[in-house]
N, C-alpha and C positions, 0 to 999 in steps of 0.2 A: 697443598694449596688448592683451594678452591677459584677458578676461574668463572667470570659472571660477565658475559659483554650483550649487553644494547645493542641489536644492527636491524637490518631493515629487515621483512620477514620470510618463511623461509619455505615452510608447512603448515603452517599455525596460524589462526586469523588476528585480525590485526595490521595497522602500519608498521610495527617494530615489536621485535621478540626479543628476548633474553636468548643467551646461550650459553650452555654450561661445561666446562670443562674439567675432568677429573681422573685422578687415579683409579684404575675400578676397585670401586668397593660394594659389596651387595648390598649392606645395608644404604648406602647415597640412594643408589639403585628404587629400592622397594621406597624408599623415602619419597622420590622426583615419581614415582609411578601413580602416589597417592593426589597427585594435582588431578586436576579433571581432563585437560589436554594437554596432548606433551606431544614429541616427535624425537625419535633419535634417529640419526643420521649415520649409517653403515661406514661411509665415505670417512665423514670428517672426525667419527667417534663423540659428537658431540647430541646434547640433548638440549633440544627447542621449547621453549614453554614462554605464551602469552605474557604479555609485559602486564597484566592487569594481576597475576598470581605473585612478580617480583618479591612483593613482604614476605606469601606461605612460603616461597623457595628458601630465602636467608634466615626466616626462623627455623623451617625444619633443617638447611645443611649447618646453619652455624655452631651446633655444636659436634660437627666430624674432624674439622678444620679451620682454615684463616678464609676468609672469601675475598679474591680482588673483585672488585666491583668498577666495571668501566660504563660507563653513558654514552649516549652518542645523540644530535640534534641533529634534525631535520632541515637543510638547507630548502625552502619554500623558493622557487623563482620567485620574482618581481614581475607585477602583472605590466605588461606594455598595452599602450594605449594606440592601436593602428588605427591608418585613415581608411576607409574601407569605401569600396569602389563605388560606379553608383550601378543600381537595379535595376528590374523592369517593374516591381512592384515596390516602393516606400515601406519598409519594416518600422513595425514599431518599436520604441525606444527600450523596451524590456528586448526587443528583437536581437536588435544593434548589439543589446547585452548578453546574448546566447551568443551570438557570433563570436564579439572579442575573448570573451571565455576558453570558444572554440580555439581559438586563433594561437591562447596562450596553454591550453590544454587539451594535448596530442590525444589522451586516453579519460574519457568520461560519458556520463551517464547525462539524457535530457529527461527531467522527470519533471516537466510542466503538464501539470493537468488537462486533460481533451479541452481544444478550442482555443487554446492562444498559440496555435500556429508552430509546430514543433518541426512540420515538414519545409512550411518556409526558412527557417534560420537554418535548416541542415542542409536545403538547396544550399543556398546563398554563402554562407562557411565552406563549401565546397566548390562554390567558384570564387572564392577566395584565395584557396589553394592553388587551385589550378593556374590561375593569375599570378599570385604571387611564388608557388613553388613549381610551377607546372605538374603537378601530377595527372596521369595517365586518364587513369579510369576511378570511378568513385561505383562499388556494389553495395545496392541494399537490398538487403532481405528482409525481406515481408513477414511476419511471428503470425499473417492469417493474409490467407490467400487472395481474397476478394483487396487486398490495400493495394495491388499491384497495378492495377489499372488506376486508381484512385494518385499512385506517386506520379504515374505516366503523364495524367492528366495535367496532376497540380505542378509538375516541373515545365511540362509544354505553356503553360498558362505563363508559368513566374521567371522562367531561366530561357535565358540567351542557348544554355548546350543542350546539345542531343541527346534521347536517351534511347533504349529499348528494353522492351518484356524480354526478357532469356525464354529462348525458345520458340517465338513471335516470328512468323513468317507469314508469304501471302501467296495463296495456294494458284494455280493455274488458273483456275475461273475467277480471279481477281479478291478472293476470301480470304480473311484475315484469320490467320489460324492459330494455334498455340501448341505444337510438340511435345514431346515426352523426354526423356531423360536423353536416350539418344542424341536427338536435336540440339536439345541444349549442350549434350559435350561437343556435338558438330561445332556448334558456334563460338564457346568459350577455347576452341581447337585452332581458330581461326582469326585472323586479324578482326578487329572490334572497332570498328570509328567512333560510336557513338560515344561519350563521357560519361551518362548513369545506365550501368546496367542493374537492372531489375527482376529478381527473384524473388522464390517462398521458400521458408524454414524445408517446409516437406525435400524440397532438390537437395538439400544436406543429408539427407540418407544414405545418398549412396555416393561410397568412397571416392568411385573413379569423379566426382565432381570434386570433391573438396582438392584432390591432386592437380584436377585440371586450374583450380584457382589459385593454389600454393605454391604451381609450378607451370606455371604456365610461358613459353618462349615467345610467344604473341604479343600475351596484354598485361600491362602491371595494374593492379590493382592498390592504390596507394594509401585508399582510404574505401573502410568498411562501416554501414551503418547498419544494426539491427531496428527494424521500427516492429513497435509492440512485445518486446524483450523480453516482458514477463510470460510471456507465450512459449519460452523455451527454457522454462525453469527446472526442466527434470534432465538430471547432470548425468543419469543412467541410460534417457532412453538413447537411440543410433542420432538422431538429428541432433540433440543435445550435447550428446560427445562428443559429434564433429564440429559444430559450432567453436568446442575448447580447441580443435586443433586450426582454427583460422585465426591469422593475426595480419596487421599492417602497420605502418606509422601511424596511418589517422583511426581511431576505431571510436564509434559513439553506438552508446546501445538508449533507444529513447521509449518513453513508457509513462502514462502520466498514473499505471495502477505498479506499482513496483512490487509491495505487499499484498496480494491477493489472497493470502489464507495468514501467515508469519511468516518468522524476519525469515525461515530457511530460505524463502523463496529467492531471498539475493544473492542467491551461491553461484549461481550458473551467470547471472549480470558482472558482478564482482570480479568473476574470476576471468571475461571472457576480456575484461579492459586492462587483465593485470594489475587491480588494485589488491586482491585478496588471493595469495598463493598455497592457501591451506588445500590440503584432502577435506574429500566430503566427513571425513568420519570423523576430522577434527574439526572441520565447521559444526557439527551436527552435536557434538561434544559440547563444544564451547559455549553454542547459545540455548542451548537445553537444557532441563534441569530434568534427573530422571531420575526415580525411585531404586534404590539399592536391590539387590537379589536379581533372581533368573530374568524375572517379568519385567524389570527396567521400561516401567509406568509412565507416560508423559506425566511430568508434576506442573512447569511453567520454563520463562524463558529467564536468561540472564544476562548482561555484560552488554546488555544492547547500547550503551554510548558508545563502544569499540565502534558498531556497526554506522550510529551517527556519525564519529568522526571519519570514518571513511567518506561515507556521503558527502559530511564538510566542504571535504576537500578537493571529491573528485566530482561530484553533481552538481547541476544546476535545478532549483524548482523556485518557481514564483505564484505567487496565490494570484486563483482566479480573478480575486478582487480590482487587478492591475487594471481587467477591460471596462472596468466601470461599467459591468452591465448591468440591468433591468433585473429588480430580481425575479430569485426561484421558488416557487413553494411545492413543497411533497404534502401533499395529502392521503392520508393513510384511511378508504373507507372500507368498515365493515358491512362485507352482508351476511345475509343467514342462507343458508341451505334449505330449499325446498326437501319438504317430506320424504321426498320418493328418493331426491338426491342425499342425503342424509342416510337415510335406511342402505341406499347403496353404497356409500361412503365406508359404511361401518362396518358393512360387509366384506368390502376390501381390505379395511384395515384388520379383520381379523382374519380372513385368509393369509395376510402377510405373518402376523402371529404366528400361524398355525406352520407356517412354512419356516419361517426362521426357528421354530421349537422342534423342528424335526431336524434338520442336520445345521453343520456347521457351515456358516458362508462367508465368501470372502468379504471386504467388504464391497466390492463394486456390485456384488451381487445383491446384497443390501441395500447399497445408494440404489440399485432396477428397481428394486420394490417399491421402495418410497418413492420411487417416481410415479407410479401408478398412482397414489393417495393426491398428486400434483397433476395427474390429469384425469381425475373425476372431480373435482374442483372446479377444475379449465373447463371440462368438456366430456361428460362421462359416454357421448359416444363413440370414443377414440377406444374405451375399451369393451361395449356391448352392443348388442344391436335393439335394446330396447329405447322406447323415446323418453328420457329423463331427462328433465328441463336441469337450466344450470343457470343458477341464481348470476353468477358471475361474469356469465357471456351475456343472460339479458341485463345486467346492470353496464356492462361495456358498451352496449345497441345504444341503448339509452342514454349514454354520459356522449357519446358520439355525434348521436340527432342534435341532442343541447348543445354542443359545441360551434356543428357546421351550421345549425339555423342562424348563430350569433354572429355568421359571416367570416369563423375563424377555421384554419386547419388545422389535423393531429396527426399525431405518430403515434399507433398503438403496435406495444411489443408482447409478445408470448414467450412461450417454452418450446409449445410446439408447432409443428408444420399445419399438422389438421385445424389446434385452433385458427390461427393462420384464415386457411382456406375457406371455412364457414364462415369465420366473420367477413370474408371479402363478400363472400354469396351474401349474407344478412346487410351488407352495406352497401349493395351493388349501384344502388339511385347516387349514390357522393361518387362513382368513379374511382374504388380502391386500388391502389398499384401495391401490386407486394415481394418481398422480399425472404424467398428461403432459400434452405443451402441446394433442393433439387434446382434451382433456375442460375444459367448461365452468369456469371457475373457483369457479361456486357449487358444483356438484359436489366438485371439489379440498378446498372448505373445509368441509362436511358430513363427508368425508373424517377430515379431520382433528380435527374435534371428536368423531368416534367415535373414531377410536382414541386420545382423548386421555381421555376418558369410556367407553367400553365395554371391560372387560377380555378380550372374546370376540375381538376381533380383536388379534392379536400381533404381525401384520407391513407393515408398511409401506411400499409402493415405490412409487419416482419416479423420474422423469431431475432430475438437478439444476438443471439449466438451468432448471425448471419449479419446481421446489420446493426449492429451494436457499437461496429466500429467504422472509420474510413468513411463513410455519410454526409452529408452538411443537410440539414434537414431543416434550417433556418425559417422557413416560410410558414411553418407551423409554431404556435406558443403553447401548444396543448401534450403533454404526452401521458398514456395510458397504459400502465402495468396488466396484464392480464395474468400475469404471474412474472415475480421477477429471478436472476440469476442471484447463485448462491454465496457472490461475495458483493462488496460493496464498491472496489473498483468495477467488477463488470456493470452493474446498474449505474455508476458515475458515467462509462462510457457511453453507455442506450443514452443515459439523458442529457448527454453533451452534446450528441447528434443534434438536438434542437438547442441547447445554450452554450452558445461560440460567441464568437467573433462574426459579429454580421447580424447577433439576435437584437430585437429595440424594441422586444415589448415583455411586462412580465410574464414567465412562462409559470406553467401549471403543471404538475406531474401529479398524475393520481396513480394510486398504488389500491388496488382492489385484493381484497384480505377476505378469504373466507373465515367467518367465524369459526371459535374452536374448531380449527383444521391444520392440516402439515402447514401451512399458508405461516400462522402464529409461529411457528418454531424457525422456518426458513426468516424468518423477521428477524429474531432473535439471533441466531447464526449470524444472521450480513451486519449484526452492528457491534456483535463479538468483533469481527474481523476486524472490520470500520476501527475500533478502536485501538488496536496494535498496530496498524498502518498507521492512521495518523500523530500517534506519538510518536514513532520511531522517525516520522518524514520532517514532519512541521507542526509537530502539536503543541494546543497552549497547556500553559498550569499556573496553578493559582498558591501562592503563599497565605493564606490567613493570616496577620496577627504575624509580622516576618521581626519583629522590634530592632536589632540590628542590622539582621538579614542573613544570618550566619546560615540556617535552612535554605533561605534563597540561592545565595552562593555554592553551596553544595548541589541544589536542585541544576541550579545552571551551569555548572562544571560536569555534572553525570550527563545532561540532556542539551548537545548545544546547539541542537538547532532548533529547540522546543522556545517559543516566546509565551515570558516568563512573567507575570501581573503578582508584585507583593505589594501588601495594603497592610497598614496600620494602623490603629487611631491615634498615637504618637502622642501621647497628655504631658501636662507638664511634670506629671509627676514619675514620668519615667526619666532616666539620663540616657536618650538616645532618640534620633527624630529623622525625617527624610533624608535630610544633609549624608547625615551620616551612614548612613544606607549607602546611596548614591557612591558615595568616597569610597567605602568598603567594595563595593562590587567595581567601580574601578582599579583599585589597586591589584584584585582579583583577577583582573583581565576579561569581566564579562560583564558589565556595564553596559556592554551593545545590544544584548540580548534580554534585556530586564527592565520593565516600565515600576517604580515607586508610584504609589498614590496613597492619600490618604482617605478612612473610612471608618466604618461602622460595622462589626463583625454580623451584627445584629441583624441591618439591613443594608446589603452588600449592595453597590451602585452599580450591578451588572445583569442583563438579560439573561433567564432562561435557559440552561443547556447550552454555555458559552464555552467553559473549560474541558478540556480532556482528561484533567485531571488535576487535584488539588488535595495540600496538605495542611498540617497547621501543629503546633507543638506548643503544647501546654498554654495556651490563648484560651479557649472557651469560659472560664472559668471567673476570669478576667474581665469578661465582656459586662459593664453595668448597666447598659440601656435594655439586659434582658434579664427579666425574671425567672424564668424557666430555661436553664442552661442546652435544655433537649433543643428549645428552640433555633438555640444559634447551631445546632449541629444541621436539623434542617435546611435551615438560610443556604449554609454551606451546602450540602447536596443539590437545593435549588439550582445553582449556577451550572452542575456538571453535567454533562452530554450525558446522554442515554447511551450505554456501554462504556462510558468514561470509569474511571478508578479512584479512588480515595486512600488518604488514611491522615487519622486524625490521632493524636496523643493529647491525654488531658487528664487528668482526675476521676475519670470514668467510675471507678471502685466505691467513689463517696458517695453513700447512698444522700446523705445531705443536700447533695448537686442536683443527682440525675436520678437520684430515686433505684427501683430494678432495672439493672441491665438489661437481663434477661427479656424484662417484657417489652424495654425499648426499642431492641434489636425486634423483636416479634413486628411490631407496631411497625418499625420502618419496611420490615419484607414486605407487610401487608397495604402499606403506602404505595406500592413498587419499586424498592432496590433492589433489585433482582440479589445480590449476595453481599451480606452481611456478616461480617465473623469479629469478635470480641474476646481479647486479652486479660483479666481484670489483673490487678493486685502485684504487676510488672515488678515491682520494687523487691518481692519476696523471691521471682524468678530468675534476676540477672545478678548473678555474682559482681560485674563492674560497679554496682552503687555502692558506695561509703557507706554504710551504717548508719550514721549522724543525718542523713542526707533523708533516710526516711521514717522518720519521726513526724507526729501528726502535722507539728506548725510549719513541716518543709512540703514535702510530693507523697507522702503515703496515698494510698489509691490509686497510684500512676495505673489506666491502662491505658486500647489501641483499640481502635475499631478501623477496621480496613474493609475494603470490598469491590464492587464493582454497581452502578446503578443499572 
């Protein structure tokens, strides 16, 4: 007998794994080895594998033996509904709703986007506790250094309790100082009044802290917050892996960039709230997909609803849209490179050539290289000492003048320190304040509450890496890329710093793109990104043509936190219509998560680069308000995001329809969809269709076109 039990998880990602119990037999053995993640357990003799593999398990063990098969459900508390004290600040009512969250869940994730106030609801939850459970001490730690004065600030402002910097003292001549590691074990050694104590990621490096706060005889710490979590996503390095060894009752890790490259990056978050108990190597496994042989090739990822429902259940995130603000426009200008800069450009980039063709380098060694192509671009004095003008810093002078003549301020961000510092010099008449990592962070935040209060200064600069985060930079609607960072949360956070809570006028983000330059491909990368985050967080998709909605309901069963847009044109001459939709997706249990409309495949009733992603099955074909079937595949790409994904099923094969393939697919790369790839003649390749089934007057032609725009 084969044993099979359902229980909560173990090794393995996921809420709930399987567990296998058996007589040893080699061949079970080499059998359960062939799943992609598994775990066997020394202890209990038993082997752990993903409740998503359940089917391949009982098809490959069921012919060795009998299999019992046992289930287990998920008892969810009941959300309670407390009265919650009153404040020193009025939170807004998405606010109220982080709180009570908090209130009913001990262990979770705050994943609201920069600017709806992530540090007010996790004060205020925390004098919550304290009121209602009394707990001790509440520690956050900082995922980047410069937020620590910034939490100081914003708790002194919002909360009734005391806090302090770890390691903050005031030196004999009356100087307010900050210690070193030392110091702060002095102080965490030592009875602690104050209620928030406040740290950096960095203080986790060394052991003797993390003991001092695990074991501490002084001060309990009852509740732990990581702010900026994605900041300690590398599960190998010393701070990371002390981070896993800290735990309490209350634990919140908050971030509004969660996915900053892919979904690995939620390993270190996941794991540090106890929702995901897997090893890295079975995390890495599970949501991977990787080329067979030695060189096991990234191919793509997979299983990622697993990672939704985690989220589900353990996160909160609410779309910007909640503050009703003013909108935002990204403006993407190109300029050209001056001659001289140019000629220089090209020179670099073939030194870099000449360097990577001579030996083998890692890759950080590479990422150095290509930095240089990123700042002769920015500033080609940073790497010569000839005078080569830079298209990109005079078109920054210049968008600058325009700006502050028009009576308004900006926030221009870089890469680097030096562009930084010459644009302060080139802008010195507007009174620049700037922000890099060599200046003191009390400095930085003096900074910043002038030009949030003084109308004499206009302009604002920093490298983003510096001041990207923790900022409130509201006073400004203007903000200026001079080169942006390499994923799409870091630029979401630079440009949140001016659109918060507090902004009331449209803001402007210009993004300065040197033509045919590294500039175009770093573009391309941030929206790679861009679009793996936001499906996996809260992305929309689109059904085409859903007639029942059987596609829908699958779509919205794998993705459930992705809101889901199915459209029909519903004729009379089909036997199924909205109603029916509707019904089906309720009985389905996801009816919450799905808008019915009706339409026109033809001309779709939606703007521009709306969807993250959108499907459609055997609909095109169908559509009679269009003579040229190519057409309606356009319509459909129209609506999806730029790095959004597709895939379409249809008759593809018939030349009758759609004419050459081949040169279709041509035509749309040269439209711009970045990736295009084409199935034809499916019916001849999938052994599951019946025979009967394709025959000319059924789906002969069936292919696929999938991609990425």
């Amino acid at each position: 007998m084969i044993t099979i039990e359902e229980r909560l998880t173990s090794k393995v990602p996921g809420i709930t794994s399987v567990f296998i119990n058996f007589e040893y037999n080699k061949d079970i053995v080499e059998e359960i080895k062939q799943i992609p993640c598994f775990n066997f357990s020394k202890r209990t003799k038993e082997w752990e594998i993903p409740i998503v593999y359940l089917a391949q398990v009982i098809d490959r063990l069921c012919c060795f033996d009998d299999i019992q098969l046992t289930c287990c459900t998920i008892d969810i508390p009941e959300h309670i509904e407390y009265q919650l004290g009153d404040y020193r600040t009025q939170p807004f009512a998405y606010q109220k709703e982080g709180i009570q969250f908090g209130l009913n869940t001990p262990r979770w994730l705050l994943l609201d986007p920069p600017g709806l106030g992530k540090t007010l609801q996790i004060t205020y939850l925390a004098e919550e506790l304290h009121r209602r459970e009394g707990i001790e001490h509440c520690l956050i730690i900082c995922g980047i250094n410069t937020l620590k004065l910034n939490w100081k600030k914003e708790i002194s402002k919002h909360s009734k309790l005391s806090c302090m910097v770890l390691g903050e003292y005031v030196s004999k001549t009356g100087k307010r100082m900050y210690g070193g590691i030392d110091k702060r074990l002095e102080q965490l050694n030592s009875p602690i009044n104050e209620f928030f104590i406040i740290t950096n990621i960095e203080t986790l490096r060394d052991d003797r802290i993390i003991n001092a706060i695990m074991e501490n005889k002084h001060n309990h710490f009852d509740m732990m917050i990581v702010d900026e979590i994605h900041k300690c996503k590398g599960h190998s390095s010393q701070q990371g892996n002390n981070l896993l060894k800290l735990s309490s009752k209350y634990m919140i890790g908050a971030t509004g960039t969660l996915l900053l490259n892919n979904p690995l990056d939620a390993y270190v978050p996941l794991k540090w709230i106890g929702v995901d108990r897997s090893t890295w190597s079975n995390f890495e496994n599970y949501y991977q997909i990787k080329s067979n042989g030695i060189t096991k090739e990234f191919i793509g990822y997979r299983n990622i609803d697993t990672m939704k429902k985690q989220l589900e259940l353990y996160s909160l995130r609410r779309p910007k849209s909640l503050l009703n603000l003013p909108p935002k426009n990204i403006i993407y200008e190109l300029v050209e490179m001056e001659p001289a800069q140019r000629e220089f450009y090209n020179q670099v980039a073939q030194g870099i050539k000449d360097e990577v063709d001579k030996v083998v380098l890692k890759p950080a060694a590479v990422l150095s290289l290509i930095l240089r192509l990123r700042q002769v671009t920015a500033l080609p004095s940073i790497l010569t000492t000839k005078d080569i003008p830079s298209s990109k810093f005079n078109r920054v002078c210049d968008l600058c003048s325009e700006i502050v003549s028009n009576g308004e301020k900006v926030v221009i961000f870089s890469t680097f320190k030096e562009t930084v510092k010459e644009l302060a010099k080139a802008l010195q008449e507007y009174n620049p304040l700037i922000g890099t990592g060599d200046i003191p962070d009390e400095i930085i935040s003096e900074n910043n509450t002038k030009f949030q209060t003084d109308d004499q200064y206009k302009v604002f600069i920093g490298t983003w890496q510096k001041c990207g985060t923790g900022l409130t930079l509201t006073a400004a609607n203007n903000v200026i890329f001079v080169d942006t960072p390499y994923t799409d949360g870091a630029f979401q956070q630079a440009c949140d710093r001016v659109y918060r809570i507090g902004t009331d006028k449209p803001v402007c983000v210009y993004v300065i793109v040197t033509e045919d330059s590294i500039d175009e491909r770093v573009r391309e990368i941030v929206e790679d990104k861009e679009a793996i985050s936001d499906f996996v967080l809260d992305g929309k998709l689109l059904d085409i043509g859903c007639g029942a909605a059987a596609l829908t309901v699958r779509c919205a069963k794998a993705f459930q936190k992705a809101q889901i847009t199915a459209m029909d044109y519903w004729g009379v001459e089909w036997n199924y219509a909205k109603e029916q939709c509707e019904k089906n997706a309720q009985i389905e249990g996801v009816v919450d998560h799905i808008s019915f409309q009706k339409g026109d495949a033809a001309k779709l009733d939606f703007p521009d680069e709306t969807f993250d992603a959108a499907v459609s099955n055997f609909v095109f074909h169908e559509v009679r308000t269009a003579k040229d079937k190519r057409d309606v595949v356009k319509e459909a790409l129209r609506v999806v995001k730029k790095g959004g994904v597709f895939s379409f099923q249809d008759m593809f094969s018939q030349k009758s329809l759609y004419g050459d393939m081949e040169e279709f697919v041509k035509s749309l790369k040269e439209e711009g969809i970045s990736e295009v790839h084409y199935i034809g003649n499916l019916e001849k390749k999938l052994d599951f269709i019946p025979g009967f089934v394709t025959t000319p007057w059924m789906i002969s032609g069936m292919g696929i076109i999938y991609g990425k725009k």
